[in-house]
Structures are given as C-alpha cells and as structure tokens.
C-alpha positions as CSV (number, residue, x, y, z in Angstrom):
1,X,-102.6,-52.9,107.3
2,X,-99.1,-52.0,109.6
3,X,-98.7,-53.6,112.6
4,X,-95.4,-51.9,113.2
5,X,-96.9,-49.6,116.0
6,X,-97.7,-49.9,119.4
7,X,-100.2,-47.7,122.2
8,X,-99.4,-47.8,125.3
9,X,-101.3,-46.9,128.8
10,X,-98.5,-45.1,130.7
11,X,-99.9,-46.5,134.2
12,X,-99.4,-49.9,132.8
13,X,-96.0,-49.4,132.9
14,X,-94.0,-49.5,136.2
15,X,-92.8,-46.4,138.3
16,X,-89.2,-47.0,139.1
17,X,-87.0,-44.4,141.2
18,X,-84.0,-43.0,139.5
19,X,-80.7,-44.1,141.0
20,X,-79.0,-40.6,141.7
21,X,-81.6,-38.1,142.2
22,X,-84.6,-40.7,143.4
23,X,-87.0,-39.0,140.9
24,X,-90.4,-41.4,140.2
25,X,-89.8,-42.3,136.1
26,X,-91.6,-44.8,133.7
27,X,-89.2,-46.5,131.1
28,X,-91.6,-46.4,127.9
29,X,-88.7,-47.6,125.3
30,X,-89.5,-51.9,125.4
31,X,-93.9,-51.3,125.9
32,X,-93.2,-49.2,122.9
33,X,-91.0,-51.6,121.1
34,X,-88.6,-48.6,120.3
35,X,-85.2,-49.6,118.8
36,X,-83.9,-46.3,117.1
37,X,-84.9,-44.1,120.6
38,X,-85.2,-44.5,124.0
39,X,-88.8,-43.1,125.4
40,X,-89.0,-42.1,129.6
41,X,-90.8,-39.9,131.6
42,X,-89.6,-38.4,134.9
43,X,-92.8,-36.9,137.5
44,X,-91.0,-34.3,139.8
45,X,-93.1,-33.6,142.8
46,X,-92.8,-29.7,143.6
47,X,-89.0,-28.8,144.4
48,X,-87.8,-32.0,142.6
49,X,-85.1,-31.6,139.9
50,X,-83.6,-34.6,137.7
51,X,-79.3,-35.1,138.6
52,X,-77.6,-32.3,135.6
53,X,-76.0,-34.2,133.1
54,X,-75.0,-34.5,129.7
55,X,-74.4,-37.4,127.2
56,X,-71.6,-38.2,124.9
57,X,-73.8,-38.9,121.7
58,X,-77.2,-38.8,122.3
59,X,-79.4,-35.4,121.8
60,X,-82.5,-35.2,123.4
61,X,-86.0,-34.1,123.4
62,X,-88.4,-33.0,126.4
63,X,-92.2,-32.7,126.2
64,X,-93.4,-30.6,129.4
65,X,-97.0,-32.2,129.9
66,X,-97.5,-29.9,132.6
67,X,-94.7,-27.1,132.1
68,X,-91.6,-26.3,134.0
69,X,-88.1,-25.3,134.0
70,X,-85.3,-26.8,132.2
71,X,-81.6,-26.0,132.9
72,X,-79.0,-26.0,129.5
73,X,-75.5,-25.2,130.8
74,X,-76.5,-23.2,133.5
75,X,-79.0,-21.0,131.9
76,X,-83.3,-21.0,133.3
77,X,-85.8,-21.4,130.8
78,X,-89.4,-21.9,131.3
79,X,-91.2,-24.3,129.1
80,X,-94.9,-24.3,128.8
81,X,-97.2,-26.8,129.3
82,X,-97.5,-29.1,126.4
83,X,-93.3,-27.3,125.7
84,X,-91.1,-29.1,123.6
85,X,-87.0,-28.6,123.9
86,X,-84.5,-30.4,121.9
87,X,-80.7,-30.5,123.6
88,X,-77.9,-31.8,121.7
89,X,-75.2,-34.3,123.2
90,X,-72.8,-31.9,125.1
91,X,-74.8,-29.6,126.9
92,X,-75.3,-30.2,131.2
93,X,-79.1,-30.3,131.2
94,X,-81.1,-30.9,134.3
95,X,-85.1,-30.1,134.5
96,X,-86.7,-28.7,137.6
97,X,-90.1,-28.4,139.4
98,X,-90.5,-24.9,141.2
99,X,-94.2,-25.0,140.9
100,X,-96.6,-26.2,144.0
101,X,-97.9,-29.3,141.8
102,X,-96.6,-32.3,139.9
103,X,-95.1,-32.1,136.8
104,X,-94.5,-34.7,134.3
105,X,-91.3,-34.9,131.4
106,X,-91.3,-37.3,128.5
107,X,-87.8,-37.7,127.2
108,X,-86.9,-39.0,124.6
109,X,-83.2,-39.5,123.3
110,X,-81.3,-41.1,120.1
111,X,-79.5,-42.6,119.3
112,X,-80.0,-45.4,121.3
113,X,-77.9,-45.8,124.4
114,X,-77.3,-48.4,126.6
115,X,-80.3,-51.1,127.2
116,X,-84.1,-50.7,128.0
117,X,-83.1,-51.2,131.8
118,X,-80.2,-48.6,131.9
119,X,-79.5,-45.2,131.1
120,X,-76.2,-45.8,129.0
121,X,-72.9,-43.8,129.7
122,X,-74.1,-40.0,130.5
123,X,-71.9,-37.4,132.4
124,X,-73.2,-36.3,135.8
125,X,-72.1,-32.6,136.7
126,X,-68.9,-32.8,138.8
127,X,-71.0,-30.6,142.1
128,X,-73.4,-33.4,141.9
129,X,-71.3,-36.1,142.9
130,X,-70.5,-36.9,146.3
C-alpha cells in the first residue's frame, strides 16, 4: 500500500493575508507535502481582485470553486464554477470577484518557485506599483 499521498482539511490550514493586495489565502503546498508544485488558494470577498502579475517560469493552473473572472493580458473571461484555466509563464494574470458573494481560487503553479512561505520571483504589473 502507497503512503506517498496526503488529504488535507483546507480549514486546518491557516488564512494568511497576501502582502500586496491583502487578499485572505491558504498555502496548501507543505500540508500537502508537494515538492514538484506549489498548491494555494486565494477567497476574494465581492469586488476583491488578486495584484496582476506574471512569472518568469512557472505556468499556472486555477480551479474556480465558486466561478469568477480571470484577467490574461488584459482580456475578461468568465470561468464557471468548478472552471479550470491553465496560463503559461509570461502572461499578466490577475483574477477578480464582481459577484455579490465569496469566491474561492485554487492555484496551483510549477515548477516550483521560491519556498513554502513565499511566492518566488513574479512580476507585478508596473500600474500596480506605487
């Protein structure tokens, strides 16, 4: 029988607030014992969005539990609930919460960057910054 495999209860792991935008997110990638990935998800309360960014060498994947919007270089989509979109390395990507309800993202992106408590190098867009 495997034992490489973990289950994890997501309230078991701690709500943090993102550094730039303040967003509430659970870093899943050390409960999950994930070396090849990094596993998050982001909860935007209504009119939340995450900070648009993009990162040098890591493409990434977002499950929309409850639905939303995602921006990819400037362009709206709506995802579904239960929506899956994959964004490769250089595209500014940011995802947003027009609804009147919570929404929850899980992210996850590889290769590996940075550690389990950081985000590794990513490029925040330059009206962002202030």
């Amino acid at each position: 029988m495997t034992t490489d495999f973990n289950v994890v209860d997501p309230e078991t792991v701690e709500a943090e607030r993102f550094p730039e935008s303040g967003n509430l997110h659970r870093k899943f990638t050390e409960a999950l014992g994930c070396t090849e990935m990094r596993v998050n998800a982001v909860t935007l309360e209504p009119g939340e969005a995450t900070t648009p960014h993009a990162h040098e060498r890591q493409e990434e994947v977002y499950v929309a539990l409850d639905g939303g919007t995602v921006e990819i270089d400037g362009e709206i989509y709506d995802v579904a609930p239960g929506g899956i979109v994959r964004i490769g390395p250089e595209p500014m990507r940011s995802v947003r919460n027009e609804s009147d309800a919570a929404q929850t993202w899980v992210m996850i992106g590889a290769p590996p960057l940075g550690t389990v408590d950081d985000f590794g190098e990513y490029t925040v867009r330059d009206d962002e910054r202030e």
